[in-house]
C-alpha positions in Angstrom: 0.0 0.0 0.0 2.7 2.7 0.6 5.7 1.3 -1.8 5.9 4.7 -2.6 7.7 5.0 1.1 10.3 2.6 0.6 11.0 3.9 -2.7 11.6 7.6 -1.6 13.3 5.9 1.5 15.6 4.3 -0.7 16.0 6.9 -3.6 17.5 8.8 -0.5 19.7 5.4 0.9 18.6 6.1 4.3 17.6 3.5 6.5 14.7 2.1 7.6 15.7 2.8 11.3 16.9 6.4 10.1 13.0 7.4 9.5 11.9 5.4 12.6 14.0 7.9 14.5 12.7 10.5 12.8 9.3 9.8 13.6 9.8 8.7 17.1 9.3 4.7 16.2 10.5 2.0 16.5 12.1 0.5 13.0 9.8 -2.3 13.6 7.0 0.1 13.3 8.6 2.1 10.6 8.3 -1.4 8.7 5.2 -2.3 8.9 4.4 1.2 8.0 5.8 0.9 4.9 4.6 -2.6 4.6 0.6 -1.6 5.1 0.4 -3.9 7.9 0.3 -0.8 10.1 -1.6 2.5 9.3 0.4 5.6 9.6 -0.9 8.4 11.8 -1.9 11.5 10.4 1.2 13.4 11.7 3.9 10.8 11.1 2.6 11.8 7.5 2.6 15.1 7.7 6.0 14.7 8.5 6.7 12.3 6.0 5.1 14.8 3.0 6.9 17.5 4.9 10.6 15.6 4.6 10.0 14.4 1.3 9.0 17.7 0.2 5.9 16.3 -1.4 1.8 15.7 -0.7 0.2 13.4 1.6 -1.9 12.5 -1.4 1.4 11.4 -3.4 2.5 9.5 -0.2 -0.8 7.6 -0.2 -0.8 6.8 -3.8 -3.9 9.1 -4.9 -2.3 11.1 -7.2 1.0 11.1 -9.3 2.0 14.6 -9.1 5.2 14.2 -6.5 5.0 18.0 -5.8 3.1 19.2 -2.7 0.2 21.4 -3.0 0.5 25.2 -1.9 
């Protein structure tokens, strides 16, 4: 459900426990975040889109346009 995660994770080569930190996780959270086993709270997302420099809605797979709205 997220892939988009890993891949922006990994287009960066940061770690898996890098962005747990980030977010105040635990990597095994982090994980299943990116896996869909877990759903991601609304501000670990805004943070995410925030980091990333892009939308929740890109995050989340409903649209393709990477760039964040204004």
């Amino acid at each position: 459900m997220y892939r988009r995660l890993r891949d922006l994770r990994e287009d960066r080569d940061l770690t898996q426990q890098e962005l747990a930190t980030m977010l105040k996780v635990s990597q095994t959270t982090y994980s299943r975040y990116e896996s869909g086993a877990l759903d991601i709270p609304s501000t670990s997302l805004i943070k995410l889109a925030e980091f990333y420099k892009t939308s929740i809605d890109y995050l989340v797979g409903l649209t393709n346009n990477k760039r964040p709205y204004r």
